[in-house]
DRENDO-1510 file (C-alpha; in Angstrom, 1 decimal, always signed):
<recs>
REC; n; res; u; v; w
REC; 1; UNK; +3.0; -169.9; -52.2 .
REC; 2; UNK; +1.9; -173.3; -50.3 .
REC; 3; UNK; -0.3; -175.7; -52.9 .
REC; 4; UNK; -2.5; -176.7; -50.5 .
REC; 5; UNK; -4.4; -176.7; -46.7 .
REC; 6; UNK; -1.6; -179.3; -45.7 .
REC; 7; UNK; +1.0; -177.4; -46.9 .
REC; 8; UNK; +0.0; -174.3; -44.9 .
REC; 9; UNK; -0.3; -176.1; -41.8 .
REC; 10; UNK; +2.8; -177.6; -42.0 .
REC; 11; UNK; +4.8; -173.9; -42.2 .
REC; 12; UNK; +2.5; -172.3; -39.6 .
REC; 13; UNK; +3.5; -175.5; -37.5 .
REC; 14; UNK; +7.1; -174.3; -37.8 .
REC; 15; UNK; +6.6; -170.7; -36.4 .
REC; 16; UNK; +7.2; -170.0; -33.0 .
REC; 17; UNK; +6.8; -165.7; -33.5 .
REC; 18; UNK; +4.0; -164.1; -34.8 .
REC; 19; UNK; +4.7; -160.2; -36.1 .
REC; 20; UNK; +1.9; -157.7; -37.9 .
REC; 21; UNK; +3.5; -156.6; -41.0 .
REC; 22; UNK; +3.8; -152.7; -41.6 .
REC; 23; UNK; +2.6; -151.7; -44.7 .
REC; 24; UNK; +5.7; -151.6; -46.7 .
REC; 25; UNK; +6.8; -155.3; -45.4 .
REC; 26; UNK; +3.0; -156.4; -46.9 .
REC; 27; UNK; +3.9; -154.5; -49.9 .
REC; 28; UNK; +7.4; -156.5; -50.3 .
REC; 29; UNK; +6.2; -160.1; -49.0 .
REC; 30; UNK; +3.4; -160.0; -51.0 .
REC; 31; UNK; +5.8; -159.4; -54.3 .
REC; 32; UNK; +8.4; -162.3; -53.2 .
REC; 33; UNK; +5.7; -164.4; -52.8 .
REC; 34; UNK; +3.7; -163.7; -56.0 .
REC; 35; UNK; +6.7; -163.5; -58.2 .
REC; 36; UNK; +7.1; -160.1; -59.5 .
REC; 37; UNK; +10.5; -159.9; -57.1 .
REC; 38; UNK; +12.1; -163.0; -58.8 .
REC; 39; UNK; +14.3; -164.5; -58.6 .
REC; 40; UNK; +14.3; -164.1; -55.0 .
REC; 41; UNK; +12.6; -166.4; -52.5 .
REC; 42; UNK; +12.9; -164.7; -49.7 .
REC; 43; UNK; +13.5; -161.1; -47.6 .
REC; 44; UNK; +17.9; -160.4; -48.7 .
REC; 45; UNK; +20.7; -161.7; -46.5 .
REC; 46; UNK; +23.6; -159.4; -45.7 .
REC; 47; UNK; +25.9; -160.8; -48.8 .
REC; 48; UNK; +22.7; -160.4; -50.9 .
REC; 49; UNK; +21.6; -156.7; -49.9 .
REC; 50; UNK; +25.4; -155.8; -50.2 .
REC; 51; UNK; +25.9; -157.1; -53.5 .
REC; 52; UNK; +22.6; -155.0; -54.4 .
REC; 53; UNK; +23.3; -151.9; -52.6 .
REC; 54; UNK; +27.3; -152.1; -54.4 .
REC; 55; UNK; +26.8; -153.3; -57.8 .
REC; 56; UNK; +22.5; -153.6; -58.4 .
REC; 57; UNK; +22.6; -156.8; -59.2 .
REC; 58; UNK; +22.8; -159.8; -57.1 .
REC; 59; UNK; +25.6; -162.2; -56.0 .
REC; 60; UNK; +24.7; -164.2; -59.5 .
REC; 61; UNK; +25.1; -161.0; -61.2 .
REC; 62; UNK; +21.2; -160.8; -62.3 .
REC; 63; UNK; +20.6; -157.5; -62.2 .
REC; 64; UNK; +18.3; -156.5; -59.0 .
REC; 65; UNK; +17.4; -151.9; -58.9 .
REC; 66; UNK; +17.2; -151.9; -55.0 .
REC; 67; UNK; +17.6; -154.1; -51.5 .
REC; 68; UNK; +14.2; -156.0; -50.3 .
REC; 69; UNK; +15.1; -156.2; -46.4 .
REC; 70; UNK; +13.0; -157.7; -43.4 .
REC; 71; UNK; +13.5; -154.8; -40.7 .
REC; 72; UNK; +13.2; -155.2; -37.2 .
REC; 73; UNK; +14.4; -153.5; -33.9 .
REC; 74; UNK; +13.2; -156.9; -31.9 .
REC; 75; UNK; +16.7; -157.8; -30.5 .
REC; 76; UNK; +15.2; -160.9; -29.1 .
REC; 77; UNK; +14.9; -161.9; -33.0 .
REC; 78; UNK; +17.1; -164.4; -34.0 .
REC; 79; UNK; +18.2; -166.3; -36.9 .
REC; 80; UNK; +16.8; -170.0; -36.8 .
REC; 81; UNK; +13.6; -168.7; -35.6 .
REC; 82; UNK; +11.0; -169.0; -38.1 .
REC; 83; UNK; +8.1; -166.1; -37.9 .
REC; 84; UNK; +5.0; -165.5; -39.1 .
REC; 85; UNK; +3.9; -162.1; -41.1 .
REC; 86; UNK; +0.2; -161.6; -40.7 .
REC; 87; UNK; -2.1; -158.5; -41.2 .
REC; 88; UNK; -4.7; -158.3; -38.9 .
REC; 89; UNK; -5.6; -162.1; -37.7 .
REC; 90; UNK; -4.9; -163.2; -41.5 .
REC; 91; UNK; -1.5; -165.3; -41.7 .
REC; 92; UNK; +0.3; -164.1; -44.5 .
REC; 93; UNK; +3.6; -166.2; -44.8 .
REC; 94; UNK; +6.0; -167.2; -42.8 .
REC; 95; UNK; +9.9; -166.3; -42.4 .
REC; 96; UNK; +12.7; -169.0; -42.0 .
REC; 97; UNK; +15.5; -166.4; -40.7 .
REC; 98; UNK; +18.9; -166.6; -41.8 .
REC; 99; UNK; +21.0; -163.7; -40.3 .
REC; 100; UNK; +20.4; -160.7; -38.4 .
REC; 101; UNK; +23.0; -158.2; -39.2 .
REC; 102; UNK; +23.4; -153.7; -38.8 .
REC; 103; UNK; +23.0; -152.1; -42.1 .
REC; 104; UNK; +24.9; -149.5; -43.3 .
REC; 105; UNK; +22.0; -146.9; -44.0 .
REC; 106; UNK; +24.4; -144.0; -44.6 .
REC; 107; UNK; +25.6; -146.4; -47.5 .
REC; 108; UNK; +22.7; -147.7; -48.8 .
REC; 109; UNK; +20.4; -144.4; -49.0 .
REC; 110; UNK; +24.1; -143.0; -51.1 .
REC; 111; UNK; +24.4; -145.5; -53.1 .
REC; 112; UNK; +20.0; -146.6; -53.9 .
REC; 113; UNK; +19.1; -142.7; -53.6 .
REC; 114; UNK; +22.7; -140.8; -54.7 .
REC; 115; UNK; +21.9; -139.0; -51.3 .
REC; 116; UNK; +21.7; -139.6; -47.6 .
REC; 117; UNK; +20.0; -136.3; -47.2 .
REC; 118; UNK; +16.9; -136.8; -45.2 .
REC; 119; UNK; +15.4; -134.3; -47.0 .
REC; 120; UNK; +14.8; -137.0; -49.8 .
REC; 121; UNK; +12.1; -139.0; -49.1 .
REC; 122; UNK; +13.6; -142.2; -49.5 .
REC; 123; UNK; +16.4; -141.8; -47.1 .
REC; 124; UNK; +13.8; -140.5; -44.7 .
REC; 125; UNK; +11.7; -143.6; -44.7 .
REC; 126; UNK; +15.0; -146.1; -44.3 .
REC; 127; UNK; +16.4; -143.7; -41.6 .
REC; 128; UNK; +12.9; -143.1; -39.7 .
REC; 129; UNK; +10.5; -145.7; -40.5 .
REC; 130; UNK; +12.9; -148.7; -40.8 .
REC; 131; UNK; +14.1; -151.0; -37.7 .
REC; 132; UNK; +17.6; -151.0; -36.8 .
REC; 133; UNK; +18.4; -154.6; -37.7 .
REC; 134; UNK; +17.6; -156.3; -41.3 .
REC; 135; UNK; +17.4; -160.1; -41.5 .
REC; 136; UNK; +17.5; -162.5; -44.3 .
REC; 137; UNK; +14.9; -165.2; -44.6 .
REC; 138; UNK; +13.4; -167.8; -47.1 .
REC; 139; UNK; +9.7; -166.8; -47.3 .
REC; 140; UNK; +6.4; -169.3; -48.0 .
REC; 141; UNK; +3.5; -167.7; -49.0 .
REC; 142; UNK; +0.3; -168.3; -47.0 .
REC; 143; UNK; -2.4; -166.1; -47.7 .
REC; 144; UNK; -2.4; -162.7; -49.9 .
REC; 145; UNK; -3.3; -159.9; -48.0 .
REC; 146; UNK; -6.4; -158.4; -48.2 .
REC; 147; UNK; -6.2; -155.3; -50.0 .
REC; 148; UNK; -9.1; -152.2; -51.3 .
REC; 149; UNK; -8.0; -153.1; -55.2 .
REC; 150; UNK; -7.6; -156.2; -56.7 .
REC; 151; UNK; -3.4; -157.4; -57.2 .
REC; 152; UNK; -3.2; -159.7; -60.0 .
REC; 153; UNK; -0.4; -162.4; -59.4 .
REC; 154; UNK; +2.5; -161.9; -62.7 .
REC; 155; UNK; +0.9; -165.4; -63.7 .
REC; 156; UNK; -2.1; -164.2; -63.5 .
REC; 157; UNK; -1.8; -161.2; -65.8 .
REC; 158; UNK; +0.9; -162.6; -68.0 .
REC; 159; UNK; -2.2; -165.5; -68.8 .
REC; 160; UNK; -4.3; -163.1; -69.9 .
REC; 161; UNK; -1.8; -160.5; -72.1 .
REC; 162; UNK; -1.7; -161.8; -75.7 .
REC; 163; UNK; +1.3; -164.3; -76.7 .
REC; 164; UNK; +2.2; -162.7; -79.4 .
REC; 165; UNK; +2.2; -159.0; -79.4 .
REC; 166; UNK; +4.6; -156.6; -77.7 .
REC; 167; UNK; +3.8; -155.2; -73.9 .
REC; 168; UNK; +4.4; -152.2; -73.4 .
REC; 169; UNK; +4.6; -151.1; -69.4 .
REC; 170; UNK; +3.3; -147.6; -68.5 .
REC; 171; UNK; +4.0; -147.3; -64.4 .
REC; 172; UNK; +2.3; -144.6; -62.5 .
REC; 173; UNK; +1.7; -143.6; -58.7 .
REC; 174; UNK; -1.0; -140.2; -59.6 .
REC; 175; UNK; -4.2; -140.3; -61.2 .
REC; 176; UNK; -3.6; -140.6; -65.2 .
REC; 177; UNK; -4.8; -137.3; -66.3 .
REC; 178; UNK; -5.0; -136.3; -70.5 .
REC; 179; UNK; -1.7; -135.8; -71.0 .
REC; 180; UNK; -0.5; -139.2; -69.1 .
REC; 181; UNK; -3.2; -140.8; -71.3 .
REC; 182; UNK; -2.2; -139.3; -74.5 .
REC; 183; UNK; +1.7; -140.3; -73.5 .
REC; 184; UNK; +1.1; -144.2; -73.2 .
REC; 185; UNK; -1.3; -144.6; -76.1 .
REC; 186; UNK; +0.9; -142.4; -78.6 .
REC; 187; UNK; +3.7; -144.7; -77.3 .
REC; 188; UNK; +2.0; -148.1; -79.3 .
REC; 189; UNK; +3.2; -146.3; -82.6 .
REC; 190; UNK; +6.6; -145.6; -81.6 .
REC; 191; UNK; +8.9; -147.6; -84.5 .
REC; 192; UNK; +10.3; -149.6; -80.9 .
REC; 193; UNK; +7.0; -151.1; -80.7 .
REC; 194; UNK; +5.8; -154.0; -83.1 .
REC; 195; UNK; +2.2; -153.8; -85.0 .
REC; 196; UNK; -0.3; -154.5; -82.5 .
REC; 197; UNK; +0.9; -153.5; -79.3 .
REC; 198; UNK; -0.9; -153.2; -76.1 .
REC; 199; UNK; -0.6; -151.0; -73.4 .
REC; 200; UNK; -0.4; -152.6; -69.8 .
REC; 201; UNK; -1.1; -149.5; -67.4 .
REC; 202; UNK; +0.2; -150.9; -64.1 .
REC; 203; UNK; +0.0; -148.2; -61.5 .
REC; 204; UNK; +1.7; -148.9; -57.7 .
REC; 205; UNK; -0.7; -148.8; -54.7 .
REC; 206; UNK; +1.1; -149.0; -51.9 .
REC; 207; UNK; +2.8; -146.6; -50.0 .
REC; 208; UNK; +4.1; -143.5; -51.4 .
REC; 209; UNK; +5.7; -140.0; -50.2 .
REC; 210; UNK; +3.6; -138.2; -47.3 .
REC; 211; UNK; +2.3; -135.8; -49.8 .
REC; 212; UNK; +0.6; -138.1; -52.4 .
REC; 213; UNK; -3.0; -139.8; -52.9 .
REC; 214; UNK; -4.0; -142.5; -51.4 .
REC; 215; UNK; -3.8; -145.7; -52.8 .
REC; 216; UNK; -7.4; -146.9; -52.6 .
REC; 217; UNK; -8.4; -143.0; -54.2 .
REC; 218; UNK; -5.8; -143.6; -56.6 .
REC; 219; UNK; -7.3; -147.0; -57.9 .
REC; 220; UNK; -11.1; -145.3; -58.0 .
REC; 221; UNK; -9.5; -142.7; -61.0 .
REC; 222; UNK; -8.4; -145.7; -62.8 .
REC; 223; UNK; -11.4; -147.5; -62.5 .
REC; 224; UNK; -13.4; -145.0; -63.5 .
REC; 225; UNK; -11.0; -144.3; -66.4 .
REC; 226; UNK; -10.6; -147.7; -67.7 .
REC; 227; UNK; -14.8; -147.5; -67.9 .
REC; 228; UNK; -14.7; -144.0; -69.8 .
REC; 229; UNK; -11.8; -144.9; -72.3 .
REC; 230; UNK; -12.8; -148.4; -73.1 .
REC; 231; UNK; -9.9; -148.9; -75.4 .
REC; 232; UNK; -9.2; -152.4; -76.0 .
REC; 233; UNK; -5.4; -152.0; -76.5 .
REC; 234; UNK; -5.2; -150.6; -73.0 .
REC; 235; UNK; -5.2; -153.1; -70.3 .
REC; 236; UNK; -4.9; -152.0; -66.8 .
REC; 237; UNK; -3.6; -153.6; -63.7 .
REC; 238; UNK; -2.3; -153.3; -60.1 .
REC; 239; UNK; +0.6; -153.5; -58.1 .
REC; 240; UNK; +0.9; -153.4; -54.5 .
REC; 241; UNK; +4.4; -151.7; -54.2 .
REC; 242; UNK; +6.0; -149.4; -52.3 .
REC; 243; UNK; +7.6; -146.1; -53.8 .
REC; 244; UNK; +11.4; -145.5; -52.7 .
REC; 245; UNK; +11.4; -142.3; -55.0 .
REC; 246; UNK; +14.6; -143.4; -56.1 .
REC; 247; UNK; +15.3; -142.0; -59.6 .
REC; 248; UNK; +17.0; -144.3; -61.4 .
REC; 249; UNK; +17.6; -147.1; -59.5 .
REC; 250; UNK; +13.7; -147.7; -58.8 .
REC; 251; UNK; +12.9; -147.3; -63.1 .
REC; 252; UNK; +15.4; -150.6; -63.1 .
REC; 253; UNK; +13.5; -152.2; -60.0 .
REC; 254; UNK; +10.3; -151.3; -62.4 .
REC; 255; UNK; +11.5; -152.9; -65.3 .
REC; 256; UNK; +12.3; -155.5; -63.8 .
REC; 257; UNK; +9.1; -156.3; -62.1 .
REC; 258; UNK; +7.1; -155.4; -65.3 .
REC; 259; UNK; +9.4; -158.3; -67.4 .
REC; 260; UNK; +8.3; -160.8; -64.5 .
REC; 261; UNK; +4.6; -159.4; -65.5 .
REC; 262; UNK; +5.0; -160.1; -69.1 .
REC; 263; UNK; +5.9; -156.8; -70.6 .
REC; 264; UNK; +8.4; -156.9; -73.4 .
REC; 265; UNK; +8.7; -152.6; -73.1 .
REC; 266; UNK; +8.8; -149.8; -70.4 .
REC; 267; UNK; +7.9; -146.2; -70.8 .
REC; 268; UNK; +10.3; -144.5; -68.8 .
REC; 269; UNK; +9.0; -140.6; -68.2 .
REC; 270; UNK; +11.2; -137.4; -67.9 .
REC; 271; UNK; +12.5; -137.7; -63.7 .
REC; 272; UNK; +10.8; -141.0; -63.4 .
REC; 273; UNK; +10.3; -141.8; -59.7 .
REC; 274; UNK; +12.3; -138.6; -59.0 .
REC; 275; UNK; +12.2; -136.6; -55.7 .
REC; 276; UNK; +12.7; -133.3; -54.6 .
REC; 277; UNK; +14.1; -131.6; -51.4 .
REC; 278; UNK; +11.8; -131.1; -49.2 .
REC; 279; UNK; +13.5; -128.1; -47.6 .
REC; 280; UNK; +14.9; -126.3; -51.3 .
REC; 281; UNK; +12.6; -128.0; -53.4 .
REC; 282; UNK; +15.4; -128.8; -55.9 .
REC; 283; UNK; +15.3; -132.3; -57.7 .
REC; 284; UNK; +17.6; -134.9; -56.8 .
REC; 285; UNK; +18.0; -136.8; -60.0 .
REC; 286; UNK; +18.5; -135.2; -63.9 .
REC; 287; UNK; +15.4; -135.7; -66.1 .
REC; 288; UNK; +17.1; -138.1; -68.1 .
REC; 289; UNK; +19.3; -140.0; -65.1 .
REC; 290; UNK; +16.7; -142.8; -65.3 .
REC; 291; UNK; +16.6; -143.1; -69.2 .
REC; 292; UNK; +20.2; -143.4; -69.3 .
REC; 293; UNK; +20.5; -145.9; -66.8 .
REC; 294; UNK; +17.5; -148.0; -68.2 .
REC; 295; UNK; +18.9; -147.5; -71.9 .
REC; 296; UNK; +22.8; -148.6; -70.2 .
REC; 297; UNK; +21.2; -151.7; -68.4 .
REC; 298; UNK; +18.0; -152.5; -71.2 .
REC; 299; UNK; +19.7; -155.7; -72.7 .
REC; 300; UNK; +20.9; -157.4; -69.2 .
REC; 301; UNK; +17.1; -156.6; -68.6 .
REC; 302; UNK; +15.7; -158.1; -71.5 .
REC; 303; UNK; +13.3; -155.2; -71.3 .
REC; 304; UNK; +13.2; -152.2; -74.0 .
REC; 305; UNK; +12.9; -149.1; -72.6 .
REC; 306; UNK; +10.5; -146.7; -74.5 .
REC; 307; UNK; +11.0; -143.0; -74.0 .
REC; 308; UNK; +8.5; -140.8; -73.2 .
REC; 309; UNK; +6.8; -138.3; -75.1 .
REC; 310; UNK; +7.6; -134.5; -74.2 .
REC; 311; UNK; +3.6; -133.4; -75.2 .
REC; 312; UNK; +2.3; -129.9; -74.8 .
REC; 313; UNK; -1.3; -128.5; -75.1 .
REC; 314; UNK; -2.0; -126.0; -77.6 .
REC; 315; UNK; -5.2; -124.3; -78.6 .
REC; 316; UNK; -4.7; -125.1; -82.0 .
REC; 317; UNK; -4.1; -128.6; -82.6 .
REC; 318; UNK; -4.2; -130.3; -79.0 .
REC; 319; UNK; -1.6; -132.5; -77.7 .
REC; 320; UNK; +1.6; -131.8; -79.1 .
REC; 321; UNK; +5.2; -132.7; -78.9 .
REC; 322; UNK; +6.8; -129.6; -77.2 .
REC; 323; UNK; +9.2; -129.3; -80.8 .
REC; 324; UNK; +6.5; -129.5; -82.8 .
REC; 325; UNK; +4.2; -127.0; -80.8 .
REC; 326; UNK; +7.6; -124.6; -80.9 .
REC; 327; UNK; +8.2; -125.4; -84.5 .
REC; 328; UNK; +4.8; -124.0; -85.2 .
REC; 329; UNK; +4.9; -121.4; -83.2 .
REC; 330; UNK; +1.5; -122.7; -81.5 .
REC; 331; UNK; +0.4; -120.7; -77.9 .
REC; 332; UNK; +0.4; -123.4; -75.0 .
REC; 333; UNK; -2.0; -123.9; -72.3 .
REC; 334; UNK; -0.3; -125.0; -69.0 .
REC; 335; UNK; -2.0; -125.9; -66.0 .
REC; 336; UNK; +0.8; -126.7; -63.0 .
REC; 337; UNK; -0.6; -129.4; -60.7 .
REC; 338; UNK; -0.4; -127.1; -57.5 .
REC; 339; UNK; -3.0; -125.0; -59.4 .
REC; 340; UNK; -4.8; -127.9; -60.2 .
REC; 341; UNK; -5.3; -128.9; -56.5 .
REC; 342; UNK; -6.2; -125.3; -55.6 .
REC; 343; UNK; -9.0; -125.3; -58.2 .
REC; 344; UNK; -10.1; -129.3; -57.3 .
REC; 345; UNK; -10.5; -127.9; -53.5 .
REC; 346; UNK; -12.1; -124.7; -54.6 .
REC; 347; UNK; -14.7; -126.1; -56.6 .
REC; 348; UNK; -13.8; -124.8; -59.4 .
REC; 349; UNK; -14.0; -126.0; -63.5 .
REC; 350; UNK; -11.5; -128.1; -64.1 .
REC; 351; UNK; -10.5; -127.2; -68.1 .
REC; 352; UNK; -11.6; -131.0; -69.9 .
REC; 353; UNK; -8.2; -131.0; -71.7 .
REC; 354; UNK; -5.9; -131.3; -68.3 .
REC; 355; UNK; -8.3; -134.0; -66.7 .
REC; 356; UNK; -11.0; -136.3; -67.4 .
REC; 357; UNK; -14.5; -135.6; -66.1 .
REC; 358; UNK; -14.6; -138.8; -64.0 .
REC; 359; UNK; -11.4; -138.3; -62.7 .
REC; 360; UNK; -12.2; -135.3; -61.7 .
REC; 361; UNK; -15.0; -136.3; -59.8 .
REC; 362; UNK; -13.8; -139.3; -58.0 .
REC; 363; UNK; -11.2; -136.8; -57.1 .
REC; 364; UNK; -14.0; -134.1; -55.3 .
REC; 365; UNK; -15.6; -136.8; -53.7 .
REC; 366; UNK; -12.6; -138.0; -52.1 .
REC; 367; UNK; -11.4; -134.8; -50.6 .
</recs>
């Protein structure tokens, strides 16, 4: 990020091609320029993005989860030309570009999503949404962009987490309903976690799959949560990222960020950022794939990864782990969350131990 007015001037002096970012590339700058994508400085080159797509890690060997590419299908763009990313009329940073190159996509969706299938969701969004051409390119930060819910910088946040207690990273892209809450509070007694802990909920905002919540809806739940709960070993945050649905490659990408934001451990979930067909509906990715790699990968990281709790509701004694609910013998309640929507668009009662009243209502309102 320039220091000063000077500073800025003297980028935007350099730019001879002005471009609106899409969505995603807002998403991505935003993160090289902030921080949360070091150490990189700027959008991959093609030894870079091979390196990540081959090994996940880049040339150095720091370990990197997935490519962060400029995409165009300008083939007027060259390298040498320096750009200039804006949203709206806002400058956001400019682009000193360093190679232009054809990507393998067929490659890179196998080896990031372990399928070129464009029934993933992923490999749909690199195969339809991308440009043909990526380009490498030191970036200088301008302006953040303008967004519907504030994005802390990883200075920012990591000034205002405690120095000496563990972090412990809960990532999300759904409204956190009782069971998500339960999970990542339960998780500050886990024997990983020293005495003191904190939780830093740090749900992604950007853009997801077609079928999710928006981000701006999304960030209204946690608001309204944070206000409800008011526990003071729950800190919440934001992250304007987009979702690859990429299994286990995206819970490294996640660590990774998180240690940039200060978080010492990572509550990786059953399927974490996992995807399904959308023609057979089956899942693309083991429930445990993304464990195992984070657990495989967690000391090159620097980053513990904390597993999540397997919890079930029962009538008799709450939230649950599903052994102890079987060793007991206790009688579940289960609410699936395509029943859940039915019942949120119908009007109907939404039973107080699956969701939070506020949620719920920011939820209706939003429809």
């Amino acid at each position: 990020m320039v220091k000063s007015d000077e500073e800025k001037e003297a980028a935007l002096a350099k730019a001879t091609v002005e471009l609106q970012a899409t969505d995603r590339q807002l998403c991505d700058v935003e993160l090289i320029m902030n921080g949360a994508f070091s150490p990189i400085t700027g959008f991959m080159d093609e030894a870079t993005y091979e390196s990540v797509v081959d090994n996940m890690a880049l040339p150095c060997g720091t370990i990197f989860g997935l490519p962060v590419v400029f995409d165009t299908d300008d083939e007027s763009l060259q390298p040498g030309t320096t750009i200039v990313l804006k949203q709206g009329d806002l400058a956001i940073a400019t682009v000193e570009l360093t190679d232009k190159f054809l990507p393998n996509k067929v490659k890179e969706t196998r080896e990031c999503y372990g399928t070129s299938e464009l029934e993933h969701p992923g490999t749909l969004m690199v195969a339809t949404e991308r440009g043909k051409y990526y380009m490498g390119g030191k970036v200088t930060g301008l302006n953040l962009p303008v967004r519907d819910f504030p994005c802390k910088t990883p200075a920012q946040v990591r000034a205002d987490l405690p120095d000496d207690k563990d972090v412990v990273a809960f990532q999300c892209r759904n409204p956190v309903h009782r069971a998500h809450y339960e999970l990542f509070t339960r998780a500050l007694d886990d024997p990983l976690i020293g005495e003191g802990g904190i939780v830093l909920v740090h749900p992604t905002c950007g853009p997801t799959q077609a079928d999710d919540i928006s981000g701006v809806v999304r960030y209204k739940t946690y608001e309204v949560l944070k206000e409800e709960t008011a526990n003071d070993r729950v800190f919440w945050e934001y992250l304007p990222y987009s979702m690859h649905m990429a299994g286990p490659r995206e819970a490294i990408q996640h660590m990774m960020i998180r240690k940039n934001f200060g978080c010492t451990h990572f509550i990786i979930g059953r399927d974490m950022a996992g995807s399904k067909s959308s023609i057979t509906g089956e899942d693309y990715y083991g429930a445990y794939d993304a464990q195992d790699i984070a657990k495989a990968n967690c000391e090159k990281l620097g980053v513990t990864p904390v597993p999540s709790l397997n919890l079930v509701y029962t009538e008799a004694e709450g939230y649950v782990t599903a052994d102890e609910a079987k060793e007991k013998d206790l009688e579940l309640k289960k609410l699936s969350g395509t029943k859940f929507r039915q019942m949120l668009r119908g009007g109907e009662d939404i039973p107080e131990w699956f969701a939070f009243k506020s949620v719920v209502k920011v939820l209706r309102d939003n429809q």
